[in-house]
mmCIF file as Biopython writes it, N, C-alpha, C and O atoms, coordinates in Angstrom:
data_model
#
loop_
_atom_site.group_PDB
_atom_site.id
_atom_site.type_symbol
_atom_site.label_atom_id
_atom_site.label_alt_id
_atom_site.label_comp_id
_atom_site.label_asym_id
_atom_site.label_entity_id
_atom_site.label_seq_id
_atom_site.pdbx_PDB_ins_code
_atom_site.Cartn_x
_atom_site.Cartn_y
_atom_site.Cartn_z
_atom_site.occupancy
_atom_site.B_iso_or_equiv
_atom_site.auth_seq_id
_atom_site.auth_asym_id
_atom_site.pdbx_PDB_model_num
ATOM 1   N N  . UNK A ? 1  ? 36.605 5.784  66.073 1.0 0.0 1  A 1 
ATOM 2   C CA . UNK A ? 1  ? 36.440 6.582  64.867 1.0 0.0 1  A 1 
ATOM 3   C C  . UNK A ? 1  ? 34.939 6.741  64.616 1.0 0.0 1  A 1 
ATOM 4   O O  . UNK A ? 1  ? 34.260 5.730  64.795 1.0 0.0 1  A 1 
ATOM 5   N N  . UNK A ? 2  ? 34.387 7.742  64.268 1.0 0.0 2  A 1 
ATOM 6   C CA . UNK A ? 2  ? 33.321 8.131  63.855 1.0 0.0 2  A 1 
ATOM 7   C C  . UNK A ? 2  ? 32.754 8.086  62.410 1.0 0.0 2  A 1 
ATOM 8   O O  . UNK A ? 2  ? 33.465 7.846  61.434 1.0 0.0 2  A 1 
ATOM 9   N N  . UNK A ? 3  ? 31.312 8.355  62.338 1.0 0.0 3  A 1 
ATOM 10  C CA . UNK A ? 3  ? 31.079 8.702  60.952 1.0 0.0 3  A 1 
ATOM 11  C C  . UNK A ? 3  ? 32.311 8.855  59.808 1.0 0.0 3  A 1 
ATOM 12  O O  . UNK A ? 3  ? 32.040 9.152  58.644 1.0 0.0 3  A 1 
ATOM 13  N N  . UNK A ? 4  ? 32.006 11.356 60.400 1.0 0.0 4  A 1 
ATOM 14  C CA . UNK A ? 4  ? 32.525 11.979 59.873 1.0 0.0 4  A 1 
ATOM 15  C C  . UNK A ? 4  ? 34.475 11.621 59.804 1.0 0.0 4  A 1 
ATOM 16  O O  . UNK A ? 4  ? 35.194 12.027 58.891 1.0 0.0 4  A 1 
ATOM 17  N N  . UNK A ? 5  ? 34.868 10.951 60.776 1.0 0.0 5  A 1 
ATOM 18  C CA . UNK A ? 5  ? 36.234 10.743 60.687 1.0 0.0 5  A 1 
ATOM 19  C C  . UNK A ? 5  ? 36.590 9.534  59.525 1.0 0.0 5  A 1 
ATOM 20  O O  . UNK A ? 5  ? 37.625 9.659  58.870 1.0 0.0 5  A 1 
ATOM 21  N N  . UNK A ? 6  ? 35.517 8.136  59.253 1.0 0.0 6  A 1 
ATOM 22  C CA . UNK A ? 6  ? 35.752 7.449  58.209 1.0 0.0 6  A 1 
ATOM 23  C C  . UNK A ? 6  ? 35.636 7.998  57.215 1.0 0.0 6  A 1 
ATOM 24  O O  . UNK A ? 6  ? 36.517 7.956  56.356 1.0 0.0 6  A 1 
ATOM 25  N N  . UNK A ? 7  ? 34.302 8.786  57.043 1.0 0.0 7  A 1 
ATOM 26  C CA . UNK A ? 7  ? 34.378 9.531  55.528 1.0 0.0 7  A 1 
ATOM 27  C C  . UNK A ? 7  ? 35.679 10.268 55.371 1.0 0.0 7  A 1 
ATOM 28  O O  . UNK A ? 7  ? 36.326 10.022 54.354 1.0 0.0 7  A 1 
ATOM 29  N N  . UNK A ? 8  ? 36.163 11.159 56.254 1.0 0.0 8  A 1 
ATOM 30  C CA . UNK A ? 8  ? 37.286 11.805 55.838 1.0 0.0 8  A 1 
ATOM 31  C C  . UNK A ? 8  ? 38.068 11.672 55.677 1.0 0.0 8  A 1 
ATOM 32  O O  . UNK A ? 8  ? 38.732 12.487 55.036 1.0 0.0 8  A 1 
ATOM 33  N N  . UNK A ? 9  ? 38.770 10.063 56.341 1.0 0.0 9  A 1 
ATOM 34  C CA . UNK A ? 9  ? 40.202 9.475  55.962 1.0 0.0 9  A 1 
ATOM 35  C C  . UNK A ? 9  ? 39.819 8.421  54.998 1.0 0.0 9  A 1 
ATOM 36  O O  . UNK A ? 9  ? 40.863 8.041  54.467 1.0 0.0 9  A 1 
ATOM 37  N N  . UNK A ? 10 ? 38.890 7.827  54.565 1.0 0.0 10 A 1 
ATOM 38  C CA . UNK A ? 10 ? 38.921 6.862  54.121 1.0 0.0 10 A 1 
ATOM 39  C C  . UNK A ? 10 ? 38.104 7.004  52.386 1.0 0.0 10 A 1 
ATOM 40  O O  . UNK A ? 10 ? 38.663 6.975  51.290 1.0 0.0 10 A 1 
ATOM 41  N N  . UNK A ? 11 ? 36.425 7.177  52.754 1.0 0.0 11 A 1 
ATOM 42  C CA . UNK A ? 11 ? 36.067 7.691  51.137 1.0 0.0 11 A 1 
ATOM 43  C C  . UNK A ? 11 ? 36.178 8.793  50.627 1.0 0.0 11 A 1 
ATOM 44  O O  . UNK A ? 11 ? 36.411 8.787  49.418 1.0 0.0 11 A 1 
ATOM 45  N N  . UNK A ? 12 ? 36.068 10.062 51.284 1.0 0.0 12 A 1 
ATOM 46  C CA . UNK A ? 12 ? 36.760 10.874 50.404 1.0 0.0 12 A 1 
ATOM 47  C C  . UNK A ? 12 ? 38.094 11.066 49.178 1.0 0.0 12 A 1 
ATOM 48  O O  . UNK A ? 12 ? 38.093 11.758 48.159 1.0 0.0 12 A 1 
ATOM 49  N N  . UNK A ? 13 ? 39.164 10.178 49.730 1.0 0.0 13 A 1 
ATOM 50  C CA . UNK A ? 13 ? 40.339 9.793  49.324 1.0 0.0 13 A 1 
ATOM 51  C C  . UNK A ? 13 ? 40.079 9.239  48.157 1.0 0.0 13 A 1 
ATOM 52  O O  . UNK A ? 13 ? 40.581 9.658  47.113 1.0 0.0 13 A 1 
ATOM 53  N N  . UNK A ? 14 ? 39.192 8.149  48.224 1.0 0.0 14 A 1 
ATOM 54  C CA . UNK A ? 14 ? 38.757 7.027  47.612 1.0 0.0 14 A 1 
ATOM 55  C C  . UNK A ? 14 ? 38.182 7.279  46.783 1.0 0.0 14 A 1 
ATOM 56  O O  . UNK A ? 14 ? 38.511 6.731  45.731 1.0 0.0 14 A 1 
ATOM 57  N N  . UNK A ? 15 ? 37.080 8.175  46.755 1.0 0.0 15 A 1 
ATOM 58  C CA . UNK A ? 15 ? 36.077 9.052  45.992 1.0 0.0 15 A 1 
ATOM 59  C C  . UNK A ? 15 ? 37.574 9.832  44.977 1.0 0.0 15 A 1 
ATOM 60  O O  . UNK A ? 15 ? 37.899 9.248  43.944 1.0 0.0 15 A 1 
ATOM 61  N N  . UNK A ? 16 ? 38.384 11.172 45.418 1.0 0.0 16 A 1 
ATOM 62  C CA . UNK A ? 16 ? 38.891 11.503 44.415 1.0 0.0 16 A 1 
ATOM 63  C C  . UNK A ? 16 ? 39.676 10.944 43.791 1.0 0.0 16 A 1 
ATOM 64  O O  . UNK A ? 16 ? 40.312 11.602 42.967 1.0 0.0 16 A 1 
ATOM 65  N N  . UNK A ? 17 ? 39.947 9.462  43.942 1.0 0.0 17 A 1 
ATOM 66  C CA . UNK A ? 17 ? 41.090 8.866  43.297 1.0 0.0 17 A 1 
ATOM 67  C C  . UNK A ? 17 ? 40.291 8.097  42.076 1.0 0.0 17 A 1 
ATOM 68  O O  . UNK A ? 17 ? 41.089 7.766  41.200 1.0 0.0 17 A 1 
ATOM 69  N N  . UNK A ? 18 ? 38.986 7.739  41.795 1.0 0.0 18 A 1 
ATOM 70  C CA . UNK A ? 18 ? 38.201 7.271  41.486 1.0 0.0 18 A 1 
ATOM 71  C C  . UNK A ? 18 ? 37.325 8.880  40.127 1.0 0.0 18 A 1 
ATOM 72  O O  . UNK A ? 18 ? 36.569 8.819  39.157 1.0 0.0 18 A 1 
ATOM 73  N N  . UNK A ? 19 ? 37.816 9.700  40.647 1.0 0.0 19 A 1 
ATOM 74  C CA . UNK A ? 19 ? 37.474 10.801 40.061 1.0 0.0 19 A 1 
ATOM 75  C C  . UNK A ? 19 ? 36.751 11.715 40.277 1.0 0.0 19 A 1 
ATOM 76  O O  . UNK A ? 19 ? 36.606 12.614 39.449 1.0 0.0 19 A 1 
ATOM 77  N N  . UNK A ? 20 ? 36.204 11.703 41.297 1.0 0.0 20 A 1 
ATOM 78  C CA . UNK A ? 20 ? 34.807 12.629 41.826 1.0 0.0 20 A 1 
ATOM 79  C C  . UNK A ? 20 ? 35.246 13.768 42.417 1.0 0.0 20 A 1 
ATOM 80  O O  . UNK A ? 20 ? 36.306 13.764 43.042 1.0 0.0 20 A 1 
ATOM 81  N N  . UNK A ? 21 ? 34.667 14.615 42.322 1.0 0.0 21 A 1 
ATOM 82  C CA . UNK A ? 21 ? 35.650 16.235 42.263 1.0 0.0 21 A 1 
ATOM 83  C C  . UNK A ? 21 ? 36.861 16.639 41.897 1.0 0.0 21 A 1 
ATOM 84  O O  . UNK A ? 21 ? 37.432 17.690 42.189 1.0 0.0 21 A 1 
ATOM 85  N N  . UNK A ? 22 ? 37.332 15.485 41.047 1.0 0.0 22 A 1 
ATOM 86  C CA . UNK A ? 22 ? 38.813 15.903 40.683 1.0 0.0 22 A 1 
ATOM 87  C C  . UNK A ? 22 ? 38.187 16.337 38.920 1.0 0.0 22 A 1 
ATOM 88  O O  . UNK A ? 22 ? 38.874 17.107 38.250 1.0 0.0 22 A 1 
ATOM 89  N N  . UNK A ? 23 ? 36.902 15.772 38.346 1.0 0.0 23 A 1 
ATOM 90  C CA . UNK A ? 23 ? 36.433 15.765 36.942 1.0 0.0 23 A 1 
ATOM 91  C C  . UNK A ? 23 ? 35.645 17.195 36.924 1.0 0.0 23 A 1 
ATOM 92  O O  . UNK A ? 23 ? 35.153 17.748 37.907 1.0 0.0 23 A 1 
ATOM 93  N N  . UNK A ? 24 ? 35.640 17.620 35.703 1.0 0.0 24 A 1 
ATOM 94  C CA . UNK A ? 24 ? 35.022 18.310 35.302 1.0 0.0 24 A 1 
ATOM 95  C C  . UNK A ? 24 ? 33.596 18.236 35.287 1.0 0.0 24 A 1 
ATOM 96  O O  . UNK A ? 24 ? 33.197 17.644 34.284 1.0 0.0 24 A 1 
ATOM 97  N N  . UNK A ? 25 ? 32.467 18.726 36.234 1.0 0.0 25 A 1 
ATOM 98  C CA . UNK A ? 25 ? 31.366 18.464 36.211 1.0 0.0 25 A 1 
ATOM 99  C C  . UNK A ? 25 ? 30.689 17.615 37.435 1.0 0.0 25 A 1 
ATOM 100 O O  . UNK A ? 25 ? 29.550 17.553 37.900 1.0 0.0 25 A 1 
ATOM 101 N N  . UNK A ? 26 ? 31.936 16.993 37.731 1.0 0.0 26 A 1 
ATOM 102 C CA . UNK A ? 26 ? 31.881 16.059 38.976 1.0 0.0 26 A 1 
ATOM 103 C C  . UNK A ? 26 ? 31.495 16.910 40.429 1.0 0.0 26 A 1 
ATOM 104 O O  . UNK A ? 26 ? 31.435 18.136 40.513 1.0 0.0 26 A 1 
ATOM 105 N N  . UNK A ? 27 ? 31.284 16.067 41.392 1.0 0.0 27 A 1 
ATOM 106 C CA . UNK A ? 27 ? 31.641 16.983 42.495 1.0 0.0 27 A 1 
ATOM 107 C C  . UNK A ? 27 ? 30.484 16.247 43.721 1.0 0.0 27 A 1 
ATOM 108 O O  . UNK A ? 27 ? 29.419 15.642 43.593 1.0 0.0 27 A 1 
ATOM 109 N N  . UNK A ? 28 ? 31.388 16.693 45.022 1.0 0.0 28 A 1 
ATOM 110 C CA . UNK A ? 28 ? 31.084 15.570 45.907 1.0 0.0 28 A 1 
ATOM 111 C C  . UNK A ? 28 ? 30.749 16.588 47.274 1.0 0.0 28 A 1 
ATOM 112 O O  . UNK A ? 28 ? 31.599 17.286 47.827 1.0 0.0 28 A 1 
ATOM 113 N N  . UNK A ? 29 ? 29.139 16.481 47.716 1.0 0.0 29 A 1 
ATOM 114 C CA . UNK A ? 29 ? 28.571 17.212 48.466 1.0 0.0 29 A 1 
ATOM 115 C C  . UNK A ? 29 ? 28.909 16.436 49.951 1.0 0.0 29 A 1 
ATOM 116 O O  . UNK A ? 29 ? 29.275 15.260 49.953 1.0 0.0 29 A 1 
ATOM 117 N N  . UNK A ? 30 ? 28.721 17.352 51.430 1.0 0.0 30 A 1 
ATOM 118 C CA . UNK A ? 30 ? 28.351 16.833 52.344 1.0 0.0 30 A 1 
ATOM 119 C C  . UNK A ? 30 ? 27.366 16.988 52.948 1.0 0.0 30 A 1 
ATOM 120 O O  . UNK A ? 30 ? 27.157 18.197 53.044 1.0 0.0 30 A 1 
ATOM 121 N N  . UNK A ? 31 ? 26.445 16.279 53.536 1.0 0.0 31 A 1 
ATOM 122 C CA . UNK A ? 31 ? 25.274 15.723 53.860 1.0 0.0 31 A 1 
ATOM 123 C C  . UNK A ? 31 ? 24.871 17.129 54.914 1.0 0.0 31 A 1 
ATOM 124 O O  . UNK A ? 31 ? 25.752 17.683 55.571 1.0 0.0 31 A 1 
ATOM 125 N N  . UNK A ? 32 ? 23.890 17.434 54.935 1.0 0.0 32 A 1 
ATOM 126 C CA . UNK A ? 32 ? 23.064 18.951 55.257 1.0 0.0 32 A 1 
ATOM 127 C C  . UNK A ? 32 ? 22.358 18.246 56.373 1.0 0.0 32 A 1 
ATOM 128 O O  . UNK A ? 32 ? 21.551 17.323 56.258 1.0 0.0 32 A 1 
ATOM 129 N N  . UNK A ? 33 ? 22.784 18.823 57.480 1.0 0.0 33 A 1 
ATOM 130 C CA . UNK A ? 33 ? 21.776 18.437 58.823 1.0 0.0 33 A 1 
ATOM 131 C C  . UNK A ? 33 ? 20.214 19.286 58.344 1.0 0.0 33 A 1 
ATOM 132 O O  . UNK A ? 33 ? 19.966 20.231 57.596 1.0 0.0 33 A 1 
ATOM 133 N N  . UNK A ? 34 ? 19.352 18.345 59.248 1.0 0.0 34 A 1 
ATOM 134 C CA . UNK A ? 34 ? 18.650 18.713 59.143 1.0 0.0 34 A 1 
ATOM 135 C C  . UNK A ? 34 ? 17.409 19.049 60.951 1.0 0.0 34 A 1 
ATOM 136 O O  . UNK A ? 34 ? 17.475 18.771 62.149 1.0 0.0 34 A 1 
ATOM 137 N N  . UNK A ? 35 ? 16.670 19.614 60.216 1.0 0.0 35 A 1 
ATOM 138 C CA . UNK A ? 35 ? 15.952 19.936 61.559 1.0 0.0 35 A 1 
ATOM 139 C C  . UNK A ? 35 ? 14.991 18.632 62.126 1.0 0.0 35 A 1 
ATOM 140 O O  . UNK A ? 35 ? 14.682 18.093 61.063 1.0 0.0 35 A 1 
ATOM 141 N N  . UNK A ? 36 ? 14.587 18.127 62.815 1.0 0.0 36 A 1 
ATOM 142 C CA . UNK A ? 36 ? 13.474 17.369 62.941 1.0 0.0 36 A 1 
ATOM 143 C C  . UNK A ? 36 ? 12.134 18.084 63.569 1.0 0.0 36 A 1 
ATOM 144 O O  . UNK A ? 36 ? 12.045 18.442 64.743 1.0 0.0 36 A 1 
ATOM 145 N N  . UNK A ? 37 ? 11.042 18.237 62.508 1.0 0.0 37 A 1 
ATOM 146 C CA . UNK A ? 37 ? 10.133 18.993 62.721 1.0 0.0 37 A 1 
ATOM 147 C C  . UNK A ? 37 ? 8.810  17.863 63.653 1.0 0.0 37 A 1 
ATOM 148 O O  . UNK A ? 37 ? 8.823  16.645 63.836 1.0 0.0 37 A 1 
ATOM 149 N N  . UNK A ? 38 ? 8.186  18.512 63.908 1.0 0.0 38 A 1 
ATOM 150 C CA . UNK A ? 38 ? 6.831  18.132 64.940 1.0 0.0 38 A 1 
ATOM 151 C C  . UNK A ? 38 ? 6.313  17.183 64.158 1.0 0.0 38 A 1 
ATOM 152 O O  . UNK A ? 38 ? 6.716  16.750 63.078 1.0 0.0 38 A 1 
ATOM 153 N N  . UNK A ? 39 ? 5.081  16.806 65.011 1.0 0.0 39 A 1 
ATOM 154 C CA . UNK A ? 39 ? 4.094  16.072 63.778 1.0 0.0 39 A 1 
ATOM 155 C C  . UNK A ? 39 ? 4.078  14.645 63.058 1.0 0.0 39 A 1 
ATOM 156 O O  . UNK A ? 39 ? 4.952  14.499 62.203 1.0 0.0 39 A 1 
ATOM 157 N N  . UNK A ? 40 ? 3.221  13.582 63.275 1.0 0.0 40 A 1 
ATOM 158 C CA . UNK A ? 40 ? 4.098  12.128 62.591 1.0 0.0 40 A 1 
ATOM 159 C C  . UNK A ? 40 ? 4.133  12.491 60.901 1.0 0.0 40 A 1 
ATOM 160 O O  . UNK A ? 40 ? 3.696  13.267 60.050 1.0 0.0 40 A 1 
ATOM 161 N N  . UNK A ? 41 ? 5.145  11.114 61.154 1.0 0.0 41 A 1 
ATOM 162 C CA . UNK A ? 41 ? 5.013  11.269 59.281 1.0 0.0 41 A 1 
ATOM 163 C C  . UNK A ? 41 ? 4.423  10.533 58.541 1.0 0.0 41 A 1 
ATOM 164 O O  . UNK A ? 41 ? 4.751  9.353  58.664 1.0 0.0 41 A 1 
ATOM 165 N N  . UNK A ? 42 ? 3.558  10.778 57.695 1.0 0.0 42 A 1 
ATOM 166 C CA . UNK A ? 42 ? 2.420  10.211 57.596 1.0 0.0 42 A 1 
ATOM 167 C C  . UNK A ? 42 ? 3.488  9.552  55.738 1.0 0.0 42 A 1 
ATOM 168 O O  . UNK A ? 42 ? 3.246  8.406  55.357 1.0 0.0 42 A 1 
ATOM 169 N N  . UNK A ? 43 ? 4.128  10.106 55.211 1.0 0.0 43 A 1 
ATOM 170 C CA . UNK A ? 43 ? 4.593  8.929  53.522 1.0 0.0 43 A 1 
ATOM 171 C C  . UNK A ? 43 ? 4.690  10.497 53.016 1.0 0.0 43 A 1 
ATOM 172 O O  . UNK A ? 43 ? 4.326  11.539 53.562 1.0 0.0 43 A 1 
ATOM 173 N N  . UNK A ? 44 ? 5.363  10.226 51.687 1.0 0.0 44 A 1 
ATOM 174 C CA . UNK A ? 44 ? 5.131  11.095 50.621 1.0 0.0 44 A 1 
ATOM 175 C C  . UNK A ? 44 ? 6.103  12.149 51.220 1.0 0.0 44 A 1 
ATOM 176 O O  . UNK A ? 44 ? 6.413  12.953 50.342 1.0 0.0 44 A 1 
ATOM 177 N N  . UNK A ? 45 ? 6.608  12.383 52.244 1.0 0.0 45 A 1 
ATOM 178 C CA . UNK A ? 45 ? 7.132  13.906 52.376 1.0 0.0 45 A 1 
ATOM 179 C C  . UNK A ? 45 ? 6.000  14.813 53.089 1.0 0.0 45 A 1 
ATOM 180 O O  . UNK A ? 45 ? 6.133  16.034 53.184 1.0 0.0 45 A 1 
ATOM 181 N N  . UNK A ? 46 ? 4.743  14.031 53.638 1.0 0.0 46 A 1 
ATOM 182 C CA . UNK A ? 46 ? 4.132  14.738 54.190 1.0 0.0 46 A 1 
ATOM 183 C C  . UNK A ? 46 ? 3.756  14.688 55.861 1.0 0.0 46 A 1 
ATOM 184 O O  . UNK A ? 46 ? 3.930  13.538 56.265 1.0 0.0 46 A 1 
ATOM 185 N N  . UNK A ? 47 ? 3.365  15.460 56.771 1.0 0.0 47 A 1 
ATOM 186 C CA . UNK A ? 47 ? 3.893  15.401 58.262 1.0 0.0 47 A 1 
ATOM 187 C C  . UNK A ? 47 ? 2.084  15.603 58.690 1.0 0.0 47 A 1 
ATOM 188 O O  . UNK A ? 47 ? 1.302  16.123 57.894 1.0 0.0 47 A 1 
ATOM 189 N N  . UNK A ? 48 ? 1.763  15.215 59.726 1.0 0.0 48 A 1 
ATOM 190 C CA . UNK A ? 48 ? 0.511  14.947 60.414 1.0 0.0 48 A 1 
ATOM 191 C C  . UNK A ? 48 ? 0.881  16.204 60.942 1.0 0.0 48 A 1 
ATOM 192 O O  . UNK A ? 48 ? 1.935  16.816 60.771 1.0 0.0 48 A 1 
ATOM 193 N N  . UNK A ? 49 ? -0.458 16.623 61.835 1.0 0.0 49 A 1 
ATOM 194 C CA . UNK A ? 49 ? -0.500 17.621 63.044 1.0 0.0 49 A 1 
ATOM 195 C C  . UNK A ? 49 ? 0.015  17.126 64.053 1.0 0.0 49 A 1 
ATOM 196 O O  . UNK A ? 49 ? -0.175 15.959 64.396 1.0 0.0 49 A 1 
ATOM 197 N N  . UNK A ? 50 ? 0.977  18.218 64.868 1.0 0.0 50 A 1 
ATOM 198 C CA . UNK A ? 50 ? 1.770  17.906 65.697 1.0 0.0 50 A 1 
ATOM 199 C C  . UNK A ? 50 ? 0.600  18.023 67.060 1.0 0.0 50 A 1 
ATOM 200 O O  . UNK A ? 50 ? -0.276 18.887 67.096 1.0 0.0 50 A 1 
ATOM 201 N N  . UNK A ? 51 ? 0.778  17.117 67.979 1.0 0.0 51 A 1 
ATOM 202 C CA . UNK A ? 51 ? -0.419 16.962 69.074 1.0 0.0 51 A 1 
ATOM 203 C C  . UNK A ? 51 ? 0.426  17.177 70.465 1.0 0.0 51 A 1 
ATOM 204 O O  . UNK A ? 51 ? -0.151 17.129 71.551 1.0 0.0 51 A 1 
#
């Protein structure tokens, strides 16, 4: 079983039984790939020159 296969049989379930996207206002995102850009990472959210 994977990641995405525990989240999907297991906390998601868990999550709406608990109330999270079942409430008004509530609501339960999934995680946004992202790119991995060049460059070290230097703190803060900020990236060195890529060499």
């Amino acid at each position: 079983m994977n990641e995405a296969e525990t989240r999907t049989e297991h906390i998601d379930p868990a999550l709406k039984t608990a109330g999270w996207g079942v409430v008004e206002g509530s609501k339960i995102l999934r995680e946004k790939s992202c790119e991995i850009t060049p460059g070290r990472i230097e703190g803060f959210g900020r990236r060195g020159r890529n060499r």
